[in-house]
C-alpha positions in Angstrom: 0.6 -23.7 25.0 -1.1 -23.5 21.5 -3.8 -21.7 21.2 -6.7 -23.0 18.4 -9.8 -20.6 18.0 -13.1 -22.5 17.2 -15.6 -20.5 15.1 -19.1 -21.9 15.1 -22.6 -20.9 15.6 -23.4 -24.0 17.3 -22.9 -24.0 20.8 -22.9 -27.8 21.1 -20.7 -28.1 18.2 -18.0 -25.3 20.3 -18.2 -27.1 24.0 -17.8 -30.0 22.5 -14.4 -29.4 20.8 -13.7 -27.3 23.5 -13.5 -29.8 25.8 -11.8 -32.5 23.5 -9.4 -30.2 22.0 -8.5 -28.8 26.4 -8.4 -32.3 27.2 -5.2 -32.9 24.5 -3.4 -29.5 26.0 -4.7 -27.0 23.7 -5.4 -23.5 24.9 -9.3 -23.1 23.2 -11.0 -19.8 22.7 -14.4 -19.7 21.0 -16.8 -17.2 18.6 -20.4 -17.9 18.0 -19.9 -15.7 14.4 -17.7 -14.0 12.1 -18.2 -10.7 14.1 -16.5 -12.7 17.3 -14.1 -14.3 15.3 -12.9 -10.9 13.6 -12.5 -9.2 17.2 -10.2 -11.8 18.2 -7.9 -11.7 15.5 -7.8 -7.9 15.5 -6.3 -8.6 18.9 -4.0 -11.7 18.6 -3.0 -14.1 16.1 -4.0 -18.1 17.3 -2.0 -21.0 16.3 -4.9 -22.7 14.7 -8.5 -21.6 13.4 -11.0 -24.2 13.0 -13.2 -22.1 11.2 -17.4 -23.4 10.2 -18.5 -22.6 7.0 -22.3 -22.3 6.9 -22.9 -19.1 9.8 -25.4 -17.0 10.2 -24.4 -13.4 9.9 -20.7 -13.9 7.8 -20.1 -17.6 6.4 -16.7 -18.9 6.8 -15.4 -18.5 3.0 -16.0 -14.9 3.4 -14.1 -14.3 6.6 -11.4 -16.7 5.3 -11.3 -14.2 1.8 -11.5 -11.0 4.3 -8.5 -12.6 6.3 -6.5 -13.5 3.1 -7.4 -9.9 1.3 -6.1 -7.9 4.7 -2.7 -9.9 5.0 -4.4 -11.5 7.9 -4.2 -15.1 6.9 -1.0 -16.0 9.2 -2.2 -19.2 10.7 -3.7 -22.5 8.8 -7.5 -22.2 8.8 -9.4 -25.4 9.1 -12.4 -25.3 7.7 -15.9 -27.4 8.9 -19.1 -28.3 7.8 -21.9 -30.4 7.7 -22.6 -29.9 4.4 -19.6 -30.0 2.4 -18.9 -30.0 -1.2 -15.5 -30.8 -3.4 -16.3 -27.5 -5.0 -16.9 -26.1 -1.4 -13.3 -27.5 -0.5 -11.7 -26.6 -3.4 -12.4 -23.0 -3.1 -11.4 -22.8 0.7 -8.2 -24.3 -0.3 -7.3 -22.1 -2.9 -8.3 -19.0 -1.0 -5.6 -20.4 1.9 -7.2 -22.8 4.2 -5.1 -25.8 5.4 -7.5 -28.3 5.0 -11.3 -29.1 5.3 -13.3 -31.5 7.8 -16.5 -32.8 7.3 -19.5 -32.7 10.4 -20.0 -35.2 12.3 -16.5 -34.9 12.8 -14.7 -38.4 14.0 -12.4 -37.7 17.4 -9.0 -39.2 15.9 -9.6 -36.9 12.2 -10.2 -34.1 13.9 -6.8 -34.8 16.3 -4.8 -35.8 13.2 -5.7 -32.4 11.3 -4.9 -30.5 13.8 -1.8 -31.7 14.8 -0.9 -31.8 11.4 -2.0 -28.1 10.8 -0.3 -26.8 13.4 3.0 -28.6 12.9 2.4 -27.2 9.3 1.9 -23.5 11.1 4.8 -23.4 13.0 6.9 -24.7 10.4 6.2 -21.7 8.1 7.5 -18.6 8.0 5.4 -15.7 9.0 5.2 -13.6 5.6 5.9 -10.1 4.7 3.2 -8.1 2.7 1.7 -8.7 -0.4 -0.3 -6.7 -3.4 -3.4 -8.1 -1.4 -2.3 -6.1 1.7 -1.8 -2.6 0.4 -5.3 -1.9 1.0 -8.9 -1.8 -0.5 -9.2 1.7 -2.1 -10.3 2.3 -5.2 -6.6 3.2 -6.8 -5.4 -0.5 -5.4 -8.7 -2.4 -6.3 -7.6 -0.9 -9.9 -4.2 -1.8 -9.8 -5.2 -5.6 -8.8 -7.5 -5.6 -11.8 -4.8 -4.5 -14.1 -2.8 -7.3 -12.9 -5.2 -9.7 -12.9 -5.7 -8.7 -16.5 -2.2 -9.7 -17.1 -1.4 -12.7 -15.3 -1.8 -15.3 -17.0 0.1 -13.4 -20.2 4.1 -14.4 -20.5 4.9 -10.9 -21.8 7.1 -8.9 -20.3 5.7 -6.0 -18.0 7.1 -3.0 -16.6 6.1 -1.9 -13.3 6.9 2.2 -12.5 6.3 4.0 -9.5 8.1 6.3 -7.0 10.6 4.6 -4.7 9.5 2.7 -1.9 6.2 2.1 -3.3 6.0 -1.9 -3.4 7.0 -2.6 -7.1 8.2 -6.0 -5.4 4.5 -7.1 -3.9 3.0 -6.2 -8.0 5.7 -8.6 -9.3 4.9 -11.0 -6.9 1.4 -11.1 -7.8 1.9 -11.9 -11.5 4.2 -14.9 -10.8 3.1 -17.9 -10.8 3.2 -20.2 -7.1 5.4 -23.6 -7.5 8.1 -22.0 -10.2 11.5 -19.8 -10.3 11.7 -16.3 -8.7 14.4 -15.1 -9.4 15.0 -11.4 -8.3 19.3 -11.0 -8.2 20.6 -8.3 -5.5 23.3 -7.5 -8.4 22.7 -6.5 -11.8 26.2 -7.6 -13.4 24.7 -10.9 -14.2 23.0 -8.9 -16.9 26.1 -7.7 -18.6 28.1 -11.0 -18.3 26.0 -13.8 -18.1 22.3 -13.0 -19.1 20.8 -16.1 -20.1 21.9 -17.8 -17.0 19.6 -15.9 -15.1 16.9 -16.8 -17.3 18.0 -20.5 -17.4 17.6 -20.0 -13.2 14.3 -18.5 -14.1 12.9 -20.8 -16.5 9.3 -21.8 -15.9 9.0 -19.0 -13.4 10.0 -15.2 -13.2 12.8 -13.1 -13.7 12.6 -9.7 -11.4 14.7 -6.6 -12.1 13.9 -4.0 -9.5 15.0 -0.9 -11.3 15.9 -0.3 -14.6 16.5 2.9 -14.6 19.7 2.4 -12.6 21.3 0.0 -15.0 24.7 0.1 -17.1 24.5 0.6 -20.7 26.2 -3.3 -21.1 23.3 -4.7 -18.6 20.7 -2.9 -21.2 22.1 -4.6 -23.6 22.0 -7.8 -21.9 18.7 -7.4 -20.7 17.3 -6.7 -24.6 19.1 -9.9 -25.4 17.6 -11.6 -22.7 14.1 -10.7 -24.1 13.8 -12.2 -27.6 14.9 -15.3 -25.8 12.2 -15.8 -23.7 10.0 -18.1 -25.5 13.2 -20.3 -25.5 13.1 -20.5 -21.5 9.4 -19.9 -21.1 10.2 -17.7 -18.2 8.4 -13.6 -18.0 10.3 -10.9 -17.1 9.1 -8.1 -15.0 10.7 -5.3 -14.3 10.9 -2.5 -11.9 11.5 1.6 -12.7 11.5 4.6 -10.4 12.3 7.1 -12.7 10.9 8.6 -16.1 12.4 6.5 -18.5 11.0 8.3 -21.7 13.1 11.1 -20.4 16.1 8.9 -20.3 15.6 8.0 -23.3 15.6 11.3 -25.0 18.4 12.0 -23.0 21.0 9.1 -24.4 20.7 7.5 -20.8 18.6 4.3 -21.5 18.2 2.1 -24.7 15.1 3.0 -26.7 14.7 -0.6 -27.9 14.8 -2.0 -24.8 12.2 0.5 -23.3 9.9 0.4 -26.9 9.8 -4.0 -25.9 9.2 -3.1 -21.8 6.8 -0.5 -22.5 4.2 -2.6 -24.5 2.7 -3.7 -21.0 2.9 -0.9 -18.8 1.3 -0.3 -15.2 1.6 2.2 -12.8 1.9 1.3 -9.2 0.1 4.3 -7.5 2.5 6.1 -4.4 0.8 6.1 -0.7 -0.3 9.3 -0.6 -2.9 8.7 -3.2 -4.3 5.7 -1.1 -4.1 7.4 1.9 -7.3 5.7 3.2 -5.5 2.7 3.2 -2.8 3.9 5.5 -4.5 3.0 9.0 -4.9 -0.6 7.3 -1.8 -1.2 6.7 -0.3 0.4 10.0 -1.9 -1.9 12.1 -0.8 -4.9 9.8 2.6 -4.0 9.7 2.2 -3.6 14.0 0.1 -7.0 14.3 2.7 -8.7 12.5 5.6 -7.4 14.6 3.9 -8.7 17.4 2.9 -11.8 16.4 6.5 -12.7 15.7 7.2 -10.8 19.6 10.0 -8.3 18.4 8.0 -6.0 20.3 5.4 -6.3 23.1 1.8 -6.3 22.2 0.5 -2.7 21.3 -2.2 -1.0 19.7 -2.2 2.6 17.8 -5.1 4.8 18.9 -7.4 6.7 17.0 -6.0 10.1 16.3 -2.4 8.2 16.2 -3.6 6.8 13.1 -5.5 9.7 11.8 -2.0 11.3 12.0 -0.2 8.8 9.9 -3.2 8.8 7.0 -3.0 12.2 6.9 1.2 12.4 6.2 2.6 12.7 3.0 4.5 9.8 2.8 7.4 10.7 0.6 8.7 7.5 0.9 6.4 5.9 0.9 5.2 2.1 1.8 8.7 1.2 2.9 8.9 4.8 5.2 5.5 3.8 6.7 7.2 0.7 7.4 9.8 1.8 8.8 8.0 4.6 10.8 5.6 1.9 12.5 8.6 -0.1 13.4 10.2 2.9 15.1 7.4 3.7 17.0 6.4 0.0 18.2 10.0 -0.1 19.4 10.2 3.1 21.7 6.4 4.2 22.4 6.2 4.4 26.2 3.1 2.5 26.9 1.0 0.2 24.9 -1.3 2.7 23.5 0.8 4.1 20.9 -0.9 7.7 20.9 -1.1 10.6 18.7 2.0 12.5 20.7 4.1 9.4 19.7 3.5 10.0 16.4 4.1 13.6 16.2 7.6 12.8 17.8 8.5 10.3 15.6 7.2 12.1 12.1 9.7 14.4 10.1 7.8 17.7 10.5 8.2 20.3 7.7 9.7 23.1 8.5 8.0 25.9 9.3 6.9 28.7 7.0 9.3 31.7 7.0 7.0 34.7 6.9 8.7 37.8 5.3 8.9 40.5 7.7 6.6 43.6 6.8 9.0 45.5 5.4 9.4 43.1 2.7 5.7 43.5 1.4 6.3 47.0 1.6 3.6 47.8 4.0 2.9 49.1 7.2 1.6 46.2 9.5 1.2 48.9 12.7 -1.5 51.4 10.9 -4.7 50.5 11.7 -6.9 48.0 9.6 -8.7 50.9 7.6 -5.4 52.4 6.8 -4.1 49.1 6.3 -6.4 48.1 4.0 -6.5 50.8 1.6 -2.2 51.1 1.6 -2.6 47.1 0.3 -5.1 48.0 -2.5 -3.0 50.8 -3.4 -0.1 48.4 -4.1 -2.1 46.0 -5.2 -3.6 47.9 -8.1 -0.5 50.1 -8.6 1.0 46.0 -9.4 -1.9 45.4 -11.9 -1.8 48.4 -13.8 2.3 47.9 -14.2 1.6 44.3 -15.5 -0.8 45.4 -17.7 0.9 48.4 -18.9 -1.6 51.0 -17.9 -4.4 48.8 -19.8 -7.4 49.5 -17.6 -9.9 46.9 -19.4 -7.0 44.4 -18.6 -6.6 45.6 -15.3 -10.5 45.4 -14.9 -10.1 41.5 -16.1 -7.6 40.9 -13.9 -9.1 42.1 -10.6 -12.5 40.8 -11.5 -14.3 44.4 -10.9 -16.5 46.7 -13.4 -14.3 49.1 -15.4 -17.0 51.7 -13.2 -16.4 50.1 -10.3 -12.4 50.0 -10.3 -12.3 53.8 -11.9 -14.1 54.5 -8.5 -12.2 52.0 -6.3 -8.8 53.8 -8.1 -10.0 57.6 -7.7 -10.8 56.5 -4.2 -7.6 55.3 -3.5 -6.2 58.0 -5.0 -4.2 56.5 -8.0 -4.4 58.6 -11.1 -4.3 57.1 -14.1 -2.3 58.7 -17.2 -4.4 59.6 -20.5 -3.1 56.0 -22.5 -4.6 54.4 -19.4 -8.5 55.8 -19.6 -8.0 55.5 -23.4 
C-alpha cells in the first residue's frame, strides 16, 4: 500500500484529504507542521508528500530546501496553497517539488496529481549522493560557493582532493541538467579518439576522474581536446588525487596541459576536515539503504555516531560508505550501537612503548630518585647539543642561567671551564 504524508496546519484541510485520499487505498499519515513532518521522514521515506506552503512555525519552501540540501528529497513533493503565486510555483519546482495545487482543491485534480506523482515516484530511480549531501559545515558551504562561482563559466576546471573524497558529486554540480555527461570508465579514448568524446559531450560535460593516472599519449589527447572546446561547446572537468605540480617537475605529467587545467582550480576538502558532517551523512547513507530494503530498518545511536565523527577517515567519503554499509548489513539488532562500531573500525595499532632500558633509566627507584636520574639525562642531553653553551642550554630548557647553575650543582653535573665561560 502507498503511503502519502499530508503536511498542513489545518486540521480540516488534513481529515479531509485524509479521508478522500483512505477512501482511494492510500495509506495516509498526517503532521500539523514542519517539526512533525521532519520526525517522520527522519524515520521513513513516504511515497508521496503533499506538503502546505504557508505554516506557522517552518513554511513548506523551507522544509522542501532543508529536504533537498540533506539529500532527503527522495519522493515527489506536492506542494498546496491557498494563496499561490507563479513565482511561488516556480520556485518550489525548481527547488524539486513535483507539482503545485492550488486551495480549494477540486476532488478529481487532487486524484490526478497524485496518481500522477506517484507513478512519476516509483518510476525513478532512488539517487546516490550529491555535493548538496556532504554536509553543511563551513569547509562544504565554501566549496558550494566556489562552485557556484563557476557554474555557469565553460572553462575548464580541475577538481583535487585525496582519494575517495567525492570529486564525482563537485563535477556533478557544475553540469548543467538536460545535456551530455559523459564520464568514460577507460581513458584510451583519450589517446585514440579524443574528439569523439567531446562530440558525445557536446552541449554537456566531459568528466575525467583522475589525471594524474594518465598515459603520456592520453595527455596529449586531452590538451588537444581542450583548444577545441569552443568548437563543441562542451566543459571539461577533471579529477586529480595526486600533486600534480610535483609531477610536473618530475617529467611525469605535461606542463601545458596542467598550466590550461590549473587556471580554475578548487580543492575538494577530505572528511576529516568536515568531520561535523560525518553523523549527517551516516544516517543518509543508512536511510537510503533502507528505503531501497537491502537491509531492515535501523537506526545508529548516539555514541555509535560520535565514534564514526570522531575517525580519521583515511579514505574517506567512499570508506564511510562502505563502513555504514558493513555495519547495516551485520549489526545484531536494530540499534546499531557504539560496540558495533568499534568492531567494525580499523583500530590503529597500539603504541609500542620502549622498554626502560631503552631510555636508559631506572623505572623501579622511587619517584624522587626517579626524578632527579631523568633531569640528570635530560640536562646531560642539552648541554651535549649545545656544546657545553650554558646560555643556550638555559634557552633551551626555559630556566634562569641562576636557576639551572643551581638545578645542575644539585644534580650534581659539573660543568667544564668553556661551559661557565
Amino acid at each position: 500500500m502507498q503511503q502519502i504524508l499530508v503536511v498542513d496546519d489545518e486540521i480540516g484541510i488534513r481529515e479531509l484529504l485524509s479521508e478522500i485520499l483512505s477512501d482511494e487505498g492510500y495509506q495516509v499519515r498526517l503532521a500539523e507542521n514542519a517539526g512533525e513532518a521532519r520526525a517522520f521522514r527522519s524515520r521513513a521515506r513516504p511515497d508521496l508528500v503533499l506538503l502546505d506552503i504557508w505554516m506557522p512555525d517552518t513554511d513548506g519552501i523551507t522544509l522542501l530546501k532543508e529536504w533537498a540540501s540533506a539529500g532527503l528529497l527522495t519522493m515527489p513533493v506536492v506542494m498546496m496553497s491557498g494563496h499561490g503565486t507563479i513565482d511561488t510555483a516556480v520556485e518550489a519546482t525548481r527547488i524539486g517539488a513535483y507539482d503545485f495545487l492550488e486551495k480549494p482543491i477540486a476532488l478529481q485534480k487532487l486524484l490526478a496529481t497524485v496518481g500522477r506523482a506517484l507513478r512519476h515516484g516509483s518510476d525513478q530511480p532512488q539517487p546516490g549522493l550529491s555535493l548538496a549531501s556532504l554536509g553543511r559545515g563551513p569547509l562544504i558551504v565554501d566549496l558550494k560557493q566556489r562552485l557556484e562561482r563557476i557554474a555557469n563559466l565553460r572553462t575548464p576546471v580541475l577538481l583535487v582532493a585525496e582519494p575517495g573524497c567525492g570529486i564525482e558529486l563537485a563535477a556533478r554540480f557544475l553540469h548543467p541538467r538536460n545535456t551530455p555527461w559523459v564520464a568514460p570508465d577507460s581513458t584510451s579514448a583519450l589517446a585514440h579518439s579524443p574528439l569523439d568524446l567531446l562530440g558525445q559531450a557536446r552541449e554537456g560535460t566531459l568528466f575525467v576522474h583522475d589525471i594524474a593516472e594518465l598515459s603520456r599519449a592520453e595527455q596529449k589527447g586531452l590538451l588537444l581536446l581542450l583548444t577545441k572546446l569552443d568548437r563543441y561547446n562542451a566543459r571539461v572537468v577533471c579529477g586529480a588525487t595526486r600533486a600534480l605540480p610535483d609531477m610536473v617537475a618530475q617529467g611525469a605529467f605535461d606542463a601545458r596541459l596542467y598550466a590550461a587545467l590549473a587556471v580554475t582550480t578548487i580543492r575538494v576538502p577530505s572528511l576529516r576536515e568536515h568531520r561535523e558532517d560525518v553523523p549527517d551523512l551516516a544516517n543518509l547513507v543508512l536511510s537510503r539503504m533502507v528505503e531501497a530494503k537491502e537491509t531492515p530498518p535501523r537506526q545508529f545511536t548516539t555514541a555509535a555516531l560520535n565514534a564514526l565523527r570522531n575517525y580519521e577517515w583515511p579514505g574517506n567519503l567512499a570508506q564511510l560508505q562502505s563502513m555504514v554499509q558493513t555495519l547495516a548489513l551485520t549489526a545484531p539488532a536494530d540499534q546499531i550501537t557504539l560496540e558495533d562500531v568499534s568492531r567494525v573500525l580499523p583500530q590503529p595499532p597500539p603504541a609500542s612503548l620502549p622498554p626502560p632500558a631503552a631510555h636508559g633509566l631506572p623505572f623501579d627507584l622511587p619517584l624522587r630518585d626517579a626524578r632527579d636520574a631523568f633531569e640528570r639525562v635530560y640536562f646531560e642531553h642539552h648541554i651535549a647539543k649545545e656544546g657545553g653553551n650554558i646560555s643556550r642550554v638555559a634557552d633551551a630548557v626555559g630556566l634562569e642561567r641562576t636557576h639551572l647553575y643551581r638545578k645542575l650543582k644539585q644534580l650534581g653535573i659539573r660543568l667544564n671551564r668553556k661551559a661557565e665561560e
